[in-house]
C-alpha positions in Angstrom: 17.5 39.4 -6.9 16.2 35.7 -4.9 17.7 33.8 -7.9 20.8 35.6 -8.1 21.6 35.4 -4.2 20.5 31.7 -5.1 23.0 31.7 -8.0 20.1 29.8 -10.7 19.7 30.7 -14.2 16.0 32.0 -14.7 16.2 30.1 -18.0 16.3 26.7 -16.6 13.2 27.5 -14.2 9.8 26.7 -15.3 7.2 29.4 -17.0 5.8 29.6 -13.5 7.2 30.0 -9.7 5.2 29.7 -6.2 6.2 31.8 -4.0 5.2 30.4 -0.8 4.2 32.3 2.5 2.7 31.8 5.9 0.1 34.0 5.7 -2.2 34.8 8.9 -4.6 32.1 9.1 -2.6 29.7 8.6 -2.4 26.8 11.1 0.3 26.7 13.7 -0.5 23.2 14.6 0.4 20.0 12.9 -2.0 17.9 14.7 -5.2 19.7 13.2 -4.6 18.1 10.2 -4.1 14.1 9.3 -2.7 13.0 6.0 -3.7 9.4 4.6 -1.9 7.8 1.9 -4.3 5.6 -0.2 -3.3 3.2 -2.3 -5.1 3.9 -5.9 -7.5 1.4 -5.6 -8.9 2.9 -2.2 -8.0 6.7 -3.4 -10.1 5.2 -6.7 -13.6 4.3 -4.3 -13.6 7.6 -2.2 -14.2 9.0 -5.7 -16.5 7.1 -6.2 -18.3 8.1 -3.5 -17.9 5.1 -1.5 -17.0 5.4 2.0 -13.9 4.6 4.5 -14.4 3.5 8.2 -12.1 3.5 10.9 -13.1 1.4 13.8 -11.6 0.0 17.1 -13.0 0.8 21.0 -10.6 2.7 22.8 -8.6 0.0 23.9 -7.8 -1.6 20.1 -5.6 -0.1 18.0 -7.7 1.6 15.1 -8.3 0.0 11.4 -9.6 1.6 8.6 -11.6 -0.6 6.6 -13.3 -0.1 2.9 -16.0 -2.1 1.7 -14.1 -5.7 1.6 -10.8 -5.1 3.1 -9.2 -4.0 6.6 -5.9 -1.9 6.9 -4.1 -1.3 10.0 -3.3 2.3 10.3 0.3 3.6 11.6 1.6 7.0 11.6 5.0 7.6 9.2 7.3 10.9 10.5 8.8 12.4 7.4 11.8 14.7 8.0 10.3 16.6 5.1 7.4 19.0 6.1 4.5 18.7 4.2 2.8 22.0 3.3 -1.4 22.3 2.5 -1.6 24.7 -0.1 -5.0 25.7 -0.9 -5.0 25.9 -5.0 -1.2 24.6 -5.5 -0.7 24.4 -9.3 1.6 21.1 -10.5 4.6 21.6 -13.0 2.1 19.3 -15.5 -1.2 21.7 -14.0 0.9 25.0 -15.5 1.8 23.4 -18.4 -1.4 22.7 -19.2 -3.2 26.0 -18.7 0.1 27.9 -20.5 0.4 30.7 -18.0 2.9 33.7 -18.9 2.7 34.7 -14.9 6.1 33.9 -14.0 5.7 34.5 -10.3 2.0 33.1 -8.0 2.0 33.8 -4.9 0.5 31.2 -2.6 -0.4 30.9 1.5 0.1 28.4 3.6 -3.0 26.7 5.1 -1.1 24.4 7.2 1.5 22.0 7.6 2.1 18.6 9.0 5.3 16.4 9.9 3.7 13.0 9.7 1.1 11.3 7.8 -1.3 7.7 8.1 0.3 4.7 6.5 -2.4 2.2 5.6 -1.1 -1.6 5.2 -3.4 -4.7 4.8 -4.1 -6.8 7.8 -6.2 -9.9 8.6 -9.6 -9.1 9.9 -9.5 -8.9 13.4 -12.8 -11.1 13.7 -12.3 -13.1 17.3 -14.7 -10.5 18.8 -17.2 -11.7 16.4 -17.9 -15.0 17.7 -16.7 -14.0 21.3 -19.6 -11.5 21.0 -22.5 -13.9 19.7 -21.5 -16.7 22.0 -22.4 -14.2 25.1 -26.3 -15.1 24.1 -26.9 -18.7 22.2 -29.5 -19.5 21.0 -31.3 -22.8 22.6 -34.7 -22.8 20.9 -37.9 -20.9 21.2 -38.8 -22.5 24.0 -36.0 -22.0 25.9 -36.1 -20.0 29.2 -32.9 -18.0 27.9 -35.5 -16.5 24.9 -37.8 -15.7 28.0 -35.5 -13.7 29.7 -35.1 -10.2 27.7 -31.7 -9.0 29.3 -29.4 -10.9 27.2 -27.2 -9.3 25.0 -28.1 -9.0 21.2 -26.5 -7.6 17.8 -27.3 -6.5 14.8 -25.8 -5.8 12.0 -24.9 -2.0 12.6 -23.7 -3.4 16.3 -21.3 -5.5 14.8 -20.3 -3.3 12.0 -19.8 -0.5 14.9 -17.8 -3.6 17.4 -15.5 -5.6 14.9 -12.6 -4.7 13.3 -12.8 -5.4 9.9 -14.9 -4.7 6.4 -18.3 -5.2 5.8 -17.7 -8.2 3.3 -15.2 -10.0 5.5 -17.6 -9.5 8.6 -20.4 -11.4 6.8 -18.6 -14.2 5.3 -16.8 -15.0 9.1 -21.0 -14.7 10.3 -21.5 -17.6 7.2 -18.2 -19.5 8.6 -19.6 -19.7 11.7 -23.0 -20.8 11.0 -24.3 -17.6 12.3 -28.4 -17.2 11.5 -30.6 -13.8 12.1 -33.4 -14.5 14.4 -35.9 -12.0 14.8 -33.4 -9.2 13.5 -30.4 -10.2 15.6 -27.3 -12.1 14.6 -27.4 -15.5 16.6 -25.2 -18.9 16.8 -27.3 -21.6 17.5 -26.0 -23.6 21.0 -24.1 -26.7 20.0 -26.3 -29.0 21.6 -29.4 -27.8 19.9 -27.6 -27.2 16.8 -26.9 -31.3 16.9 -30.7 -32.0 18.1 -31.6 -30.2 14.9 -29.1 -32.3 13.2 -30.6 -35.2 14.4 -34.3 -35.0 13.6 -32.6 -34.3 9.9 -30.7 -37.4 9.8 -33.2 -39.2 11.6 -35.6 -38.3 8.6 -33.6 -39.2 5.5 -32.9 -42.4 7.2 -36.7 -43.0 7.6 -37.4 -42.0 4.0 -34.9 -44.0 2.6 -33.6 -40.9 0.7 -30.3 -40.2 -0.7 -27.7 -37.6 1.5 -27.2 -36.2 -1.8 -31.1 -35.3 -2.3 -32.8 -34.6 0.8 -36.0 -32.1 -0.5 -36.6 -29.0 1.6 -40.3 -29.3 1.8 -40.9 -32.7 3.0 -38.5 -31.5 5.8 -40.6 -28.2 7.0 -43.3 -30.3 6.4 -42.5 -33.4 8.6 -39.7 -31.6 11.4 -42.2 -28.1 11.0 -44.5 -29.8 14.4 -40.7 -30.1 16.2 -39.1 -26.9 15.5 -39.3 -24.1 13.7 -39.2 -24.3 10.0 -36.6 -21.6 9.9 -34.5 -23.4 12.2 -35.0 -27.0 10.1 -34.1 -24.9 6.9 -30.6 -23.1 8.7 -30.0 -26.5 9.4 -29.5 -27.6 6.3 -27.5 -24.8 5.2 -24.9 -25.7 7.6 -24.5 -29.2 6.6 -25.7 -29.2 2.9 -25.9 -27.3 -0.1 -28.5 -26.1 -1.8 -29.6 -26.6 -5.7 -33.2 -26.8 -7.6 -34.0 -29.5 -9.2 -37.2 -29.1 -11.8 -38.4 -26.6 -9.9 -37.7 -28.7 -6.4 -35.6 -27.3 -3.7 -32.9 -30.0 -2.2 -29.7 -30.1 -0.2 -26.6 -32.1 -0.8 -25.9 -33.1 2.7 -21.5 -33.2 3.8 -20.6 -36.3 5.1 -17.5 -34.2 6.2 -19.8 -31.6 7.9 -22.0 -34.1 9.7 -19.2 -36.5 10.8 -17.0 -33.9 12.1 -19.8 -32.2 14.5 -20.8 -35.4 15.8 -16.7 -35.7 16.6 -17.0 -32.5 18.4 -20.2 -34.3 20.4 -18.1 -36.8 21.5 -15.0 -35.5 22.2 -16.2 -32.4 24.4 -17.5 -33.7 27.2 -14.3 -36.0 27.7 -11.0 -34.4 28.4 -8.7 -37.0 26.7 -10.0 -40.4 24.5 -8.4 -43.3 23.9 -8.0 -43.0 20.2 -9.1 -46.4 19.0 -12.2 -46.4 21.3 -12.9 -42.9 19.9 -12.6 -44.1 16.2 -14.9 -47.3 17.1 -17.3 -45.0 18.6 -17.8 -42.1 16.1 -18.3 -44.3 13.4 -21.3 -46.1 15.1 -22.3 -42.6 15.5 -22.6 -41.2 12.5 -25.5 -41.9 10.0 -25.4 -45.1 8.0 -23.1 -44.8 5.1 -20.9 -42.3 6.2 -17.3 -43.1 6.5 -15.2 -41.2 9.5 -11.8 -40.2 8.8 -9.1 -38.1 11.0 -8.7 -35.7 8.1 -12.4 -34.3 8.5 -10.9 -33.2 12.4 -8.4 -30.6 11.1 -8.9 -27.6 13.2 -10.6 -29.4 15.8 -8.9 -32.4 17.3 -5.3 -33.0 17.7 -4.2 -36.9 18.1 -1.3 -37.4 20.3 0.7 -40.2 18.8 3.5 -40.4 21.3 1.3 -41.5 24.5 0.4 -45.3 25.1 -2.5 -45.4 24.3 -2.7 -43.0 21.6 -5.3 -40.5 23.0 -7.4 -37.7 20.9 -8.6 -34.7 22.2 -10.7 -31.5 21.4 -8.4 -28.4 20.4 -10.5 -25.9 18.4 -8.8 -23.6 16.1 -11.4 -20.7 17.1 -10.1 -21.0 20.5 -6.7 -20.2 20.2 -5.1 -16.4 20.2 -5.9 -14.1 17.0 -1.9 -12.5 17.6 0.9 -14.5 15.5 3.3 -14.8 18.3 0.6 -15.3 21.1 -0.7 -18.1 18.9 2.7 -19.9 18.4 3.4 -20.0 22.1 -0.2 -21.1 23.0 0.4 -23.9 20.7 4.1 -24.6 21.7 3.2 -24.7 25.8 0.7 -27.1 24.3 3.4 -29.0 22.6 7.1 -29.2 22.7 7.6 -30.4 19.0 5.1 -30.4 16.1 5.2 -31.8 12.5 4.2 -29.3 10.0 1.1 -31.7 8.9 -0.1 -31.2 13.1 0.7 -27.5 13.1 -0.7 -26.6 9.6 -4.7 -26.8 10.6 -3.9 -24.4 13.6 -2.3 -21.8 11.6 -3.1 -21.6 8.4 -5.9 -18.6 9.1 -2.8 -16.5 10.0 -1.4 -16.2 6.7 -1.8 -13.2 5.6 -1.9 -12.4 1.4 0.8 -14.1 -0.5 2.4 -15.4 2.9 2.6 -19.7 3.3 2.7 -22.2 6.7 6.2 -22.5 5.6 7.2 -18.5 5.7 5.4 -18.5 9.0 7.1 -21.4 10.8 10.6 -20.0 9.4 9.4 -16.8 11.2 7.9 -18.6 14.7 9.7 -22.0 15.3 13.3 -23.8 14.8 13.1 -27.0 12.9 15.7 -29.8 14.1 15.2 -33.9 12.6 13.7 -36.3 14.8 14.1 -40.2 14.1 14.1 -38.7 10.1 11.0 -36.4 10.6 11.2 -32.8 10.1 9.9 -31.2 13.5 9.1 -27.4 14.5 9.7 -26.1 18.1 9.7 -22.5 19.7 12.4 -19.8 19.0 12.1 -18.3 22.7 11.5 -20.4 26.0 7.9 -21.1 26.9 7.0 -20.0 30.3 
């Protein structure tokens, strides 16, 4: 009688029909229930047992992160309702098990009009160094070890604070020359980070030994009396690399590394430097036989050509906004006009995957020609 007052032929209807019903415990409310929508390489680890975390305080929007990525999550409506049916067969599910039962009859468990939309984001990792720069460390000696009220992480803390994965959490920690002291995550205070620096350099220049083969024991064994060996060691996994050598432990030193931090030495306690002073400067600064170059300040300096002198001055990468748009007006209140090679350093951590600096300045800035060199500036006013 249903498929005649439906006018279908029952022989183009498969073996098998649902016949669906609300049945008395089913749920009246849609928002008892959330629906994700996994892509099949996520859907593919929580079968495996692996886990997914959504995290954010109460003032962040949430993320859900796996094991190396981060998604933001945003609720889609669908103007189709989406039924849960406890036990639904598929079309391929019946085929399969060749049932002769041409009618089931299944309940209704719930329904919902919406489900979560995942979509890959950049880690939102800002809080990460905003966090560990709340409690530096200055040494062991230092009255701020002394004093126990500081704040200090772990790695559950951050894992519980920062929104993004576990992989992308520790390799921002290794970016920012993060070390665990005592079972807390610390950054190391600049200043102390550069005195540590210096008893290095000061000791290959003493022992006459190549930057390319400085050997850890010697180190602990000559800087141990000044510092902690720990400390000595960290150091040199900032600045160097390590590698064994017949059964010899040494570190490459970067001339990059170590001539860039002393840069950020100099130019922080001055406000603006007169270019060609600071260039004379930094290179009688830096150990013997290391050669300073602007390049090495990408993401840390910016020169201003256009002023008489030309003046230098610290602009840090780390310090400017995490949010696209927030980030191009910080840098456009800064400046009027950029060239792309200027602008590149100081956004290049906001491209996402697959995206370039030229996508993102398209999206940002206007570019115009000025005295033949391509130049970006703001879409909207700067207040």
């Amino acid at each position: 009688a249903t498929l005649q007052i439906a006018k279908l032929n029952a022989a183009e209807l498969q073996p098998a029909a649902h016949c669906l019903a609300f049945g008395p415990g089913a749920c009246a409310a849609a928002g008892d229930f959330c629906l994700l929508e996994l892509e099949p390489a996520l859907c593919q680890q929580l079968e495996a047992g692996h886990s997914l975390v959504i995290r954010g305080d109460k003032d962040e929007r949430a993320v859900l992160c796996s094991k190396d990525k981060t998604y933001d999550l945003k609720i889609a409506d669908t103007s189709n309702m989406l039924l849960f049916i406890p036990d639904c067969k598929t079309p391929d599910q019946l085929k399969k098990e060749e049932t002769h039962c041409n009618i089931i009859h299944a309940e209704i468990f719930g329904f919902s009009n919406n489900y979560w939309e995942l979509r890959r984001c950049r880690p939102k990792l800002k809080k990460l160094k905003k966090l560990l720069m709340e409690n530096t460390y200055e040494g062991p000696n230092s009255q701020k070890e002394k004093d126990s009220n500081h704040s200090k992480y772990t790695t559950e803390d951050l894992l519980d604070q920062i929104q993004a994965s576990e992989e992308e959490i520790m390799a921002q920690l290794q970016v920012l020359n993060a070390c665990v002291i005592e079972g807390y995550w610390r950054l190391l205070e600049f200043d102390y980070e550069m005195k540590l620096l210096n008893h290095v350099t000061q000791l290959v220049d003493s022992e006459s030994w190549s930057f390319d083969k400085v050997p850890l024991n010697i180190c602990l064994q000559e800087l141990g009396p000044l510092e902690p060996e720990a400390m000595i060691e960290h150091c040199l996994k900032c600045y160097g690399k390590k590698y064994v050598e017949e059964g010899e432990v040494y570190f490459a030193l970067s001339a990059d590394k170590i001539c860039r931090a002393t840069a950020q030495m100099l130019l922080q306690n001055a406000v603006k430097f007169n270019l060609a002073e600071f260039q004379e400067v930094w290179q009688q600064s830096v150990p013997e036989g290391m050669t300073t170059r602007l390049d090495q300040l990408k993401g840390l300096a910016l020169v201003d050509r256009h002023s008489r002198p030309e003046i230098i001055f610290l602009l840090k990468v780390d310090d400017l906004p995490e949010d696209n748009q927030e980030r191009f007006n910080s840098l456009f209140s800064l400046r009027e006009k950029w060239t792309e090679e200027d602008i590149a350093p100081y956004i290049q951590d906001l491209c996402g995957e697959k995206q370039t600096i030229g996508a993102l300045l398209t999206k940002y800035s206007r570019s115009s020609i000025q005295n033949g060199v391509k130049v970006y500036n703001s879409r909207r006013p700067i207040s």
